[in-house]
PyMOL Python script that loads the backbone (N, CA, C, O; Angstrom):
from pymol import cmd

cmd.read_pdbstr("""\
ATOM      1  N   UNK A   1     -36.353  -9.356 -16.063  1.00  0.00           N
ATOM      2  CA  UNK A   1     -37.582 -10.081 -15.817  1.00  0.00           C
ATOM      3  C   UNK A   1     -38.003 -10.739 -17.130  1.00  0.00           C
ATOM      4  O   UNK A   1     -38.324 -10.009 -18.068  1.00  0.00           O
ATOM      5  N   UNK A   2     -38.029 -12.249 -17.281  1.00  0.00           N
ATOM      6  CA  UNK A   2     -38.475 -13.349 -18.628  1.00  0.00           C
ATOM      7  C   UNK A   2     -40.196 -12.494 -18.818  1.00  0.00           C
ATOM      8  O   UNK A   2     -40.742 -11.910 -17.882  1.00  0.00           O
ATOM      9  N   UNK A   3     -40.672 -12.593 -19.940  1.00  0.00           N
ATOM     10  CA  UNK A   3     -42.194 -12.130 -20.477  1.00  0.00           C
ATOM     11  C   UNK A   3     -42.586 -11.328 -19.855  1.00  0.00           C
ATOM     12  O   UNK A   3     -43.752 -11.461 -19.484  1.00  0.00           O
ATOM     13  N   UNK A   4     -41.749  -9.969 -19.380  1.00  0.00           N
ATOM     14  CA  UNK A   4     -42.427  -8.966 -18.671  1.00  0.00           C
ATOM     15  C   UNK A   4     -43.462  -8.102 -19.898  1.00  0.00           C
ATOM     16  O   UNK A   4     -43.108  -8.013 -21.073  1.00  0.00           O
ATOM     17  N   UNK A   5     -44.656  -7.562 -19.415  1.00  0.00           N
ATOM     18  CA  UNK A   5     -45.714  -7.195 -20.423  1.00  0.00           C
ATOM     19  C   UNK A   5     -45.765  -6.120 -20.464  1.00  0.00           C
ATOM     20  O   UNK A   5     -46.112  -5.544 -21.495  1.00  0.00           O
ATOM     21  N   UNK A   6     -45.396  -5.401 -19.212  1.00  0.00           N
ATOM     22  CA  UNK A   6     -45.615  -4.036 -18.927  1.00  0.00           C
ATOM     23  C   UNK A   6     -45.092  -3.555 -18.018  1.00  0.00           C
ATOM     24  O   UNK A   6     -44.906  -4.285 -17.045  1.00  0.00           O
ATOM     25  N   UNK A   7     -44.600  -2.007 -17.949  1.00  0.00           N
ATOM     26  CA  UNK A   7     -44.227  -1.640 -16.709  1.00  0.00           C
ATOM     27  C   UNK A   7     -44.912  -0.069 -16.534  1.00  0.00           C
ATOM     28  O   UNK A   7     -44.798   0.819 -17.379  1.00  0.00           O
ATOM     29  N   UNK A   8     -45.662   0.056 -15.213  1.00  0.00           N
ATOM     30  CA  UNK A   8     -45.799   1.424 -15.178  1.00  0.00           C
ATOM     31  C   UNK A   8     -44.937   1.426 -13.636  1.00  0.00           C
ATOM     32  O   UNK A   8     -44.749   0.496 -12.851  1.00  0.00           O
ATOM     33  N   UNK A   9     -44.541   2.769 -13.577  1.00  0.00           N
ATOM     34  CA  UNK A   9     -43.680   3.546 -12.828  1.00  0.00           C
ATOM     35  C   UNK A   9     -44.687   4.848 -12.180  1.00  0.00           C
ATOM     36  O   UNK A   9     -45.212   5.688 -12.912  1.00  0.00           O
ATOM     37  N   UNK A  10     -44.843   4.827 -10.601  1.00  0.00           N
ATOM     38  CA  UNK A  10     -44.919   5.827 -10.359  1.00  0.00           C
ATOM     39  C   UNK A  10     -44.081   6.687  -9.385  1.00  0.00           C
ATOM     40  O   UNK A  10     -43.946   6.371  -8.203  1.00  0.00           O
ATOM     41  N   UNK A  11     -43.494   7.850  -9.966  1.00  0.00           N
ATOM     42  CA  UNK A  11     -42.752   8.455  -9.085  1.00  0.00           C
ATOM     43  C   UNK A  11     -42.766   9.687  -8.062  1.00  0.00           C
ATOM     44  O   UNK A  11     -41.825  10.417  -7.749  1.00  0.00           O
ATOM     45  N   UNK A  12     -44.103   9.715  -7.627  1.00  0.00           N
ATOM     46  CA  UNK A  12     -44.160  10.770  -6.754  1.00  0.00           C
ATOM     47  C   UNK A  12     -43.950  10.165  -5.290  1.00  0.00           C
ATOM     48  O   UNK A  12     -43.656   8.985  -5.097  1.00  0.00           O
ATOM     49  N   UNK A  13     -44.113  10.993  -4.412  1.00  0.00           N
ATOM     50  CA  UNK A  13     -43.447  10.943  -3.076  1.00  0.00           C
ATOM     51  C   UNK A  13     -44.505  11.020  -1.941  1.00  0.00           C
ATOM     52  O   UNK A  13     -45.172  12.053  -1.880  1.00  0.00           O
ATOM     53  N   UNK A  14     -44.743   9.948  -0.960  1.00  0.00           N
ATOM     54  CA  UNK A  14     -45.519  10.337  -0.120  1.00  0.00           C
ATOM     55  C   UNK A  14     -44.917   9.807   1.285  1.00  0.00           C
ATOM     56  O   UNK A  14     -43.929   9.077   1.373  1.00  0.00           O
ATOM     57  N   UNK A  15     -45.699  10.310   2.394  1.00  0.00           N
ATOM     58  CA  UNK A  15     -45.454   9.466   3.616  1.00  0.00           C
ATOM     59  C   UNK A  15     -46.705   8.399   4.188  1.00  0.00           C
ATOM     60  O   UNK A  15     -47.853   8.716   3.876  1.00  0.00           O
ATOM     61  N   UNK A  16     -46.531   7.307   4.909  1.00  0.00           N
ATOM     62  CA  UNK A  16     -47.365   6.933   4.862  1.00  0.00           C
ATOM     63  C   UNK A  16     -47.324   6.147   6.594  1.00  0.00           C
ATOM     64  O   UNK A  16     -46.646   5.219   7.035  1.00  0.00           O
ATOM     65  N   UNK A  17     -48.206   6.880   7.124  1.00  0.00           N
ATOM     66  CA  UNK A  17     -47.919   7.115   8.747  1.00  0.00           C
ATOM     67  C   UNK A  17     -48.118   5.189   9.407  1.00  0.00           C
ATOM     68  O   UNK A  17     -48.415   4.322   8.584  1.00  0.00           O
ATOM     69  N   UNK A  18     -47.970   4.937  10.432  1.00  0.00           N
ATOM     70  CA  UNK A  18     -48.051   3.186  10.891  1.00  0.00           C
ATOM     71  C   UNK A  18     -49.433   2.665  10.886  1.00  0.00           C
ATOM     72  O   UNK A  18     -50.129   3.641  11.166  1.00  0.00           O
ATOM     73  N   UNK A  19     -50.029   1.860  10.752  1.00  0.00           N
ATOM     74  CA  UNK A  19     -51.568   1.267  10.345  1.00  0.00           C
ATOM     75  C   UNK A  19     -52.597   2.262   9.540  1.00  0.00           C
ATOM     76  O   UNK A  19     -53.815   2.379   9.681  1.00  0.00           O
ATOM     77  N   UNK A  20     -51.417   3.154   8.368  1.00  0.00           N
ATOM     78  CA  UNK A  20     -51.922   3.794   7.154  1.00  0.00           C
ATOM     79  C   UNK A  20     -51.835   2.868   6.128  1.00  0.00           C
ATOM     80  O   UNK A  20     -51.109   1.874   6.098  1.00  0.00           O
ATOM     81  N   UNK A  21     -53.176   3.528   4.694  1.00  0.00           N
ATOM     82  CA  UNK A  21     -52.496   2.695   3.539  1.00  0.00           C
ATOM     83  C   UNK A  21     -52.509   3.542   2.342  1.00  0.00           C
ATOM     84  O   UNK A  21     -53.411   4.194   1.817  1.00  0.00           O
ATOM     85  N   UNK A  22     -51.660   3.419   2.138  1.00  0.00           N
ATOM     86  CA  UNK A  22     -51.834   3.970   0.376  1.00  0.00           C
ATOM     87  C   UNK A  22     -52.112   3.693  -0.935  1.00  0.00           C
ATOM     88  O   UNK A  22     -51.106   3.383  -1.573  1.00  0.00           O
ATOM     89  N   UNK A  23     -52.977   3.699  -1.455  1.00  0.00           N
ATOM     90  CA  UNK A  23     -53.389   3.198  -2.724  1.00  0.00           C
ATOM     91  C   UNK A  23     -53.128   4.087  -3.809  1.00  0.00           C
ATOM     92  O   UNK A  23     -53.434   5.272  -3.678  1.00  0.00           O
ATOM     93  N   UNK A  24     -52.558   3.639  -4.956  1.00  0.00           N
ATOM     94  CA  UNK A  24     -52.161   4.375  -6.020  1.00  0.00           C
ATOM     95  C   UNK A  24     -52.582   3.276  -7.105  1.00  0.00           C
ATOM     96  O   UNK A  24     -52.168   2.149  -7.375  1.00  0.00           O
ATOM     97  N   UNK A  25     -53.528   4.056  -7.574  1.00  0.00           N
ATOM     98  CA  UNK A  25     -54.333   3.477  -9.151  1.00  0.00           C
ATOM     99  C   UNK A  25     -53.426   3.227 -10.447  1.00  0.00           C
ATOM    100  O   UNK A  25     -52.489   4.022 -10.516  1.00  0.00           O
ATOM    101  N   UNK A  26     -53.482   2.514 -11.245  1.00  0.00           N
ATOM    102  CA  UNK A  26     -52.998   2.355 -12.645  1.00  0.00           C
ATOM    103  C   UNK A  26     -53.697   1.824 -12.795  1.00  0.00           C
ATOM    104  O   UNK A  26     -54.414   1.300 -11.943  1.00  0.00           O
ATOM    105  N   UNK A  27     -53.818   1.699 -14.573  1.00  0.00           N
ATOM    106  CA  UNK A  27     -54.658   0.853 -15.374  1.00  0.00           C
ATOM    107  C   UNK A  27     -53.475  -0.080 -16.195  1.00  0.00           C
ATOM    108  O   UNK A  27     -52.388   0.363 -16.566  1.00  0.00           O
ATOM    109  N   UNK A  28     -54.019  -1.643 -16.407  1.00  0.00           N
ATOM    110  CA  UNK A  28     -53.558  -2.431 -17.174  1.00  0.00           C
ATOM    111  C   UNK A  28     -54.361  -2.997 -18.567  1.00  0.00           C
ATOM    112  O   UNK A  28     -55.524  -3.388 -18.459  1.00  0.00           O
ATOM    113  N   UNK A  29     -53.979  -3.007 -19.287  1.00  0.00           N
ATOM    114  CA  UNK A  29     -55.478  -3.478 -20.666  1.00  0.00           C
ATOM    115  C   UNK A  29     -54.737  -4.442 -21.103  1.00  0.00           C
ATOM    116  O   UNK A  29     -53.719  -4.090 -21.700  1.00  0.00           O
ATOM    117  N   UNK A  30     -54.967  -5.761 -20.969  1.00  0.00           N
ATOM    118  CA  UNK A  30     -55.070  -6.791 -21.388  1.00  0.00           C
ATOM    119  C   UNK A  30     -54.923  -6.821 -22.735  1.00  0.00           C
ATOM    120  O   UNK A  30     -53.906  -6.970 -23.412  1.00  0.00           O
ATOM    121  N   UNK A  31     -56.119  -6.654 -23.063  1.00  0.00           N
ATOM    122  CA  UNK A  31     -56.365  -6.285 -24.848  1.00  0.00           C
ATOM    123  C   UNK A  31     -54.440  -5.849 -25.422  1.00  0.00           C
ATOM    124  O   UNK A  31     -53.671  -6.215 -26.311  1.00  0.00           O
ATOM    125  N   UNK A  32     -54.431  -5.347 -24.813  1.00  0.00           N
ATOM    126  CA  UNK A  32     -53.178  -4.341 -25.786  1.00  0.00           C
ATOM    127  C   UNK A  32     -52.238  -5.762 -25.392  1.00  0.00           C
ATOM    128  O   UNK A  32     -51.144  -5.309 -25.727  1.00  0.00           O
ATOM    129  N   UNK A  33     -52.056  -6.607 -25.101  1.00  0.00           N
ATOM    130  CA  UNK A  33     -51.117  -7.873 -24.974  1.00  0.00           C
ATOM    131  C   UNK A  33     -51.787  -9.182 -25.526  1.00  0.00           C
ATOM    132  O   UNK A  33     -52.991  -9.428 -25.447  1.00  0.00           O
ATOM    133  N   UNK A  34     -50.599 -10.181 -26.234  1.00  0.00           N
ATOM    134  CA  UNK A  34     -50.757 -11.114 -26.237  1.00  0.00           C
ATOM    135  C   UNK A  34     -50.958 -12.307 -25.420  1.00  0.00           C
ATOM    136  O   UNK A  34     -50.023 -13.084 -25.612  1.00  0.00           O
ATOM    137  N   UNK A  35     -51.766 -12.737 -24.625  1.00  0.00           N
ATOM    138  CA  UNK A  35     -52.187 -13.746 -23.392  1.00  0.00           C
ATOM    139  C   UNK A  35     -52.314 -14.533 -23.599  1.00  0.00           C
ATOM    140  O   UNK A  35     -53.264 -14.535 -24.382  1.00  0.00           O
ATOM    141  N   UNK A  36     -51.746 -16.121 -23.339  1.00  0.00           N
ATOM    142  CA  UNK A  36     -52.307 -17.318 -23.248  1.00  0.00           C
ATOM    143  C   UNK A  36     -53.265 -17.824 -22.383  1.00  0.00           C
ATOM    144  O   UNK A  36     -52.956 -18.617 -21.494  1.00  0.00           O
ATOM    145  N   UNK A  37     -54.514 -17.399 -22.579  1.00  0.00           N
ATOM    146  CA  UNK A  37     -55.439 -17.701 -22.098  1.00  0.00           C
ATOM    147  C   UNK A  37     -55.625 -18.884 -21.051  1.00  0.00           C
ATOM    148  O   UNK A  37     -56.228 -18.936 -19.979  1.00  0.00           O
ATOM    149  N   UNK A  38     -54.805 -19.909 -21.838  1.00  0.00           N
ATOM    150  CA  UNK A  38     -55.111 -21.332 -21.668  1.00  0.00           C
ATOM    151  C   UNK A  38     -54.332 -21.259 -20.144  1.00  0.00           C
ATOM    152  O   UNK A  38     -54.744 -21.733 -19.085  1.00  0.00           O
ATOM    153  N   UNK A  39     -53.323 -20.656 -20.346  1.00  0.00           N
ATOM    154  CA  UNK A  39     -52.618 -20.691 -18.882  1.00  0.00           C
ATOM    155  C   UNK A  39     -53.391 -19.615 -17.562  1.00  0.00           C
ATOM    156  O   UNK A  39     -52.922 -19.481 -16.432  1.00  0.00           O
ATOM    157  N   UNK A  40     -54.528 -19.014 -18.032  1.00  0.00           N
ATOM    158  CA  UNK A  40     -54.924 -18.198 -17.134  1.00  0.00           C
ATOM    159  C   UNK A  40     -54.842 -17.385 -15.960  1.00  0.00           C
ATOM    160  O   UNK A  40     -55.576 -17.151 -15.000  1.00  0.00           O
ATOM    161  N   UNK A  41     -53.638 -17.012 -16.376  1.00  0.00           N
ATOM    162  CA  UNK A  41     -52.546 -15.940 -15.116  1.00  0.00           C
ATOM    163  C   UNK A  41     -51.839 -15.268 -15.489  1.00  0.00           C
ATOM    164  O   UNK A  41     -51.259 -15.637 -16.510  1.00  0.00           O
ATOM    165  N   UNK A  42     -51.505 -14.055 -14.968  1.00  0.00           N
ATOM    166  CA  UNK A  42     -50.507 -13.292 -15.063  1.00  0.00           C
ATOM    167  C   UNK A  42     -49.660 -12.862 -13.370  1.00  0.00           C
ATOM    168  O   UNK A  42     -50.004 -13.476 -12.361  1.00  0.00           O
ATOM    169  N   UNK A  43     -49.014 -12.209 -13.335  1.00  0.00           N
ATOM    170  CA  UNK A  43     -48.162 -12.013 -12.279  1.00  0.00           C
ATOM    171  C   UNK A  43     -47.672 -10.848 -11.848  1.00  0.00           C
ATOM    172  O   UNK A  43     -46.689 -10.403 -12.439  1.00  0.00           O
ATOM    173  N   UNK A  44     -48.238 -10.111 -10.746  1.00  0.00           N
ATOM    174  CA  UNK A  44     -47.996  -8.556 -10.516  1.00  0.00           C
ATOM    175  C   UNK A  44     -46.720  -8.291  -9.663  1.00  0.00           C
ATOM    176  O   UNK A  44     -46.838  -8.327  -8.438  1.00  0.00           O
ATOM    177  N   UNK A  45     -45.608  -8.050 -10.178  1.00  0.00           N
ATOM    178  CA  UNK A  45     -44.560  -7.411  -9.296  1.00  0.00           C
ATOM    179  C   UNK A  45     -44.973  -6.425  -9.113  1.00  0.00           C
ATOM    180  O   UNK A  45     -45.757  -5.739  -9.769  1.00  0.00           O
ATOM    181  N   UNK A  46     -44.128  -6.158  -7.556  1.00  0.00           N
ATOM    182  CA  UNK A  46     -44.102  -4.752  -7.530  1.00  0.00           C
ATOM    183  C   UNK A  46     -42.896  -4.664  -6.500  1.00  0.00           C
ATOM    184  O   UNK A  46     -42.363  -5.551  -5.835  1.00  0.00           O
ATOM    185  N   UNK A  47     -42.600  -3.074  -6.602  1.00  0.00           N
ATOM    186  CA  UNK A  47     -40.817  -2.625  -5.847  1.00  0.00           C
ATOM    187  C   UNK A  47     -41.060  -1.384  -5.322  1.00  0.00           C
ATOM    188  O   UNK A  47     -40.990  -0.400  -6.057  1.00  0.00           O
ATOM    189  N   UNK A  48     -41.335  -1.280  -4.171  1.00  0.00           N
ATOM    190  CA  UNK A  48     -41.211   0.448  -3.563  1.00  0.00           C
ATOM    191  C   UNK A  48     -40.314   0.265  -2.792  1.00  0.00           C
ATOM    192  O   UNK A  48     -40.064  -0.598  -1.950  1.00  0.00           O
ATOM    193  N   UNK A  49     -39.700   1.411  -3.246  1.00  0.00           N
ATOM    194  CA  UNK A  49     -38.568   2.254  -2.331  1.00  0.00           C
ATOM    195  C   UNK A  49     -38.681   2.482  -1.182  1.00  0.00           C
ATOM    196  O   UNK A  49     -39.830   2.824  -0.906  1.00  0.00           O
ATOM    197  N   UNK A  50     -38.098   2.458  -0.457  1.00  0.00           N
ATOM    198  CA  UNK A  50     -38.775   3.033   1.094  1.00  0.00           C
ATOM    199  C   UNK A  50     -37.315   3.735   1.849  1.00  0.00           C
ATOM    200  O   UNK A  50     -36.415   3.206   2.501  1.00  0.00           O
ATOM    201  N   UNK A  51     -37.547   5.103   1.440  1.00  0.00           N
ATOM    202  CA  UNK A  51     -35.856   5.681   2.213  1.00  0.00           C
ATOM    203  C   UNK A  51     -35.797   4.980   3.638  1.00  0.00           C
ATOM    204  O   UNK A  51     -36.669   4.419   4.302  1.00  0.00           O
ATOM    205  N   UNK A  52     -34.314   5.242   3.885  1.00  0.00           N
ATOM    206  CA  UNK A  52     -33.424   5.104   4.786  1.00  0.00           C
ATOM    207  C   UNK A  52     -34.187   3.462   5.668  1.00  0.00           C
ATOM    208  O   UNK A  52     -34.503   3.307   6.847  1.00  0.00           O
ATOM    209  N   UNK A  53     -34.254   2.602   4.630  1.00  0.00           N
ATOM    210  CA  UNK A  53     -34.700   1.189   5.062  1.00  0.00           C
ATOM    211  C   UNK A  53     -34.514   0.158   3.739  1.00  0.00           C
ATOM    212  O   UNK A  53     -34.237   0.548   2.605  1.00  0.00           O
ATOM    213  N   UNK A  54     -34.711  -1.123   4.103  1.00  0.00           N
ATOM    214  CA  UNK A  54     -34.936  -1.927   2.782  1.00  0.00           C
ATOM    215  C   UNK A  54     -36.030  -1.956   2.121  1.00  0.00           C
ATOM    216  O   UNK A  54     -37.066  -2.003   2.783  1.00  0.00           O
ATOM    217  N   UNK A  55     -36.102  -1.941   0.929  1.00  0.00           N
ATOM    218  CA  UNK A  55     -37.089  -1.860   0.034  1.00  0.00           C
ATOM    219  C   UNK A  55     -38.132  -2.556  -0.265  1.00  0.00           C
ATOM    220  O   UNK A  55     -37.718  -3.611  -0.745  1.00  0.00           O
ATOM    221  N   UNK A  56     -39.244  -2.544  -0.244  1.00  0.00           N
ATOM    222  CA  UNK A  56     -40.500  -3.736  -0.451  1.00  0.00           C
ATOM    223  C   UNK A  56     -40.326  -4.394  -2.052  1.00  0.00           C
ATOM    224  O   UNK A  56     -40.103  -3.867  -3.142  1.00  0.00           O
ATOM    225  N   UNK A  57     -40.587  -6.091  -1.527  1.00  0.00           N
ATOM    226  CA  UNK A  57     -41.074  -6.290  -3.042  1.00  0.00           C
ATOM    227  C   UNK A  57     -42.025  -7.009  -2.246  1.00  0.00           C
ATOM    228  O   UNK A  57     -42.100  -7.094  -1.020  1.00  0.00           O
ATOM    229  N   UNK A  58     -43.047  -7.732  -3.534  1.00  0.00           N
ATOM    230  CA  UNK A  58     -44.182  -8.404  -3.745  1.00  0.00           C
ATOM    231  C   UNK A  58     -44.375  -8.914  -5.107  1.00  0.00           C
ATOM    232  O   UNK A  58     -43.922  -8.354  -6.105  1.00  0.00           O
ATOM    233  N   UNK A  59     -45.069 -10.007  -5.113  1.00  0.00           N
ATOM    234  CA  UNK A  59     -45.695 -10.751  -6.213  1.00  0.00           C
ATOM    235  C   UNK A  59     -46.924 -11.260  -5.777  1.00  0.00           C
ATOM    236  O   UNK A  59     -47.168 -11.725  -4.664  1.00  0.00           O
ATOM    237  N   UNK A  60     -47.946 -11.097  -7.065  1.00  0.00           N
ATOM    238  CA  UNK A  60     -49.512 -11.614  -6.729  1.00  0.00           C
ATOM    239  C   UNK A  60     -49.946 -12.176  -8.307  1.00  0.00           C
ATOM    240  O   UNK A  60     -49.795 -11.712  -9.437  1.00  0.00           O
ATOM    241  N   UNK A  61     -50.637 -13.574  -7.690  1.00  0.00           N
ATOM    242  CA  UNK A  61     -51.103 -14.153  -9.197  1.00  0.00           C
ATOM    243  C   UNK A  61     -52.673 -13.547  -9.543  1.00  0.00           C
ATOM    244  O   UNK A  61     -53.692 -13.654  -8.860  1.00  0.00           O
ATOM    245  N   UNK A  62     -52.475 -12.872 -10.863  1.00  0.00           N
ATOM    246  CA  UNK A  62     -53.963 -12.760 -10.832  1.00  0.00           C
ATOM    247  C   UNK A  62     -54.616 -13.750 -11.819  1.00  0.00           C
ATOM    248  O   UNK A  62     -53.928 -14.117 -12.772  1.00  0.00           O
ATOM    249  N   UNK A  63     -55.976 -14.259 -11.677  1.00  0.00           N
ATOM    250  CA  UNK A  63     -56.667 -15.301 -12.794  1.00  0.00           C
ATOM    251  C   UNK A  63     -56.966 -14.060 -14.120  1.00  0.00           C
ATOM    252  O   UNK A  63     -57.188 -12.850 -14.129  1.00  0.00           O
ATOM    253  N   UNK A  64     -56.873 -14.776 -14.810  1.00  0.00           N
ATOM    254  CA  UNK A  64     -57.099 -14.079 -16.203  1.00  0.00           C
ATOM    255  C   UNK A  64     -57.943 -15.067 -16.986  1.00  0.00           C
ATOM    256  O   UNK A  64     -57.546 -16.171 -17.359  1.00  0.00           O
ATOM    257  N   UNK A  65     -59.382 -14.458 -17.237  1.00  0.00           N
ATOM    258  CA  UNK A  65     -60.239 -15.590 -18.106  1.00  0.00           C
ATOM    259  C   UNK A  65     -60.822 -14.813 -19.061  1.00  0.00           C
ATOM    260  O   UNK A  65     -61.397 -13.791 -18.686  1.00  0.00           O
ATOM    261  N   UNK A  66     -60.790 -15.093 -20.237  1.00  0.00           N
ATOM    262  CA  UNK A  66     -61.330 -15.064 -21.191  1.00  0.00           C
ATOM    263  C   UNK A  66     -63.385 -14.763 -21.984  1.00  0.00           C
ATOM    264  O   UNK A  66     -64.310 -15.549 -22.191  1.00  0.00           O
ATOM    265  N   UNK A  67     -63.250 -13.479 -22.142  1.00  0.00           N
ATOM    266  CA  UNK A  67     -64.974 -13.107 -21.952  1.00  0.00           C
ATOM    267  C   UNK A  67     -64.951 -13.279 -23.470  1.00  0.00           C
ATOM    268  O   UNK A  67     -63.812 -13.093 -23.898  1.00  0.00           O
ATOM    269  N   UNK A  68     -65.743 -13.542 -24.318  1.00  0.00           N
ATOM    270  CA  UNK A  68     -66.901 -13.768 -25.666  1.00  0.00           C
ATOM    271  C   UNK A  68     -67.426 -12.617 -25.968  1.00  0.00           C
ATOM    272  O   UNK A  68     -68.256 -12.535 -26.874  1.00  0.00           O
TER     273      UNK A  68
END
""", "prot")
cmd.dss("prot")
cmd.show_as("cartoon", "prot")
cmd.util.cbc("prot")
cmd.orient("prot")
């Protein structure tokens, strides 16, 4: 992955029954990276596993603006 910034990994195990959802928290800090502001975005992959099936991906743009 070109300018990847960060990666967190989580590896625990759950099930997640049909019109369930699962939310699993991380934190990202900005601060701790160099950002071009000017371009005001960054880009969230993500990859879960999903036994005995094909695997999810996703991408989401988030705005990134600049506070004083």
């Amino acid at each position: 992955m070109e300018n990847e910034l960060d990666t967190y990994i989580y590896a625990g195990e759950f099930t997640v029954a049909a019109k369930e959802v699962e939310t699993v928290p991380f934190q990202f800090k900005l601060e701790n990276h160099d950002i071009d502001v000017e371009n005001n975005k960054i880009y969230l992959k993500t990859h879960v596993f999903i036994d005995h099936s094909v695997d999810a991906y996703d991408e989401d743009e988030v705005q990134v603006y600049k506070t004083e």
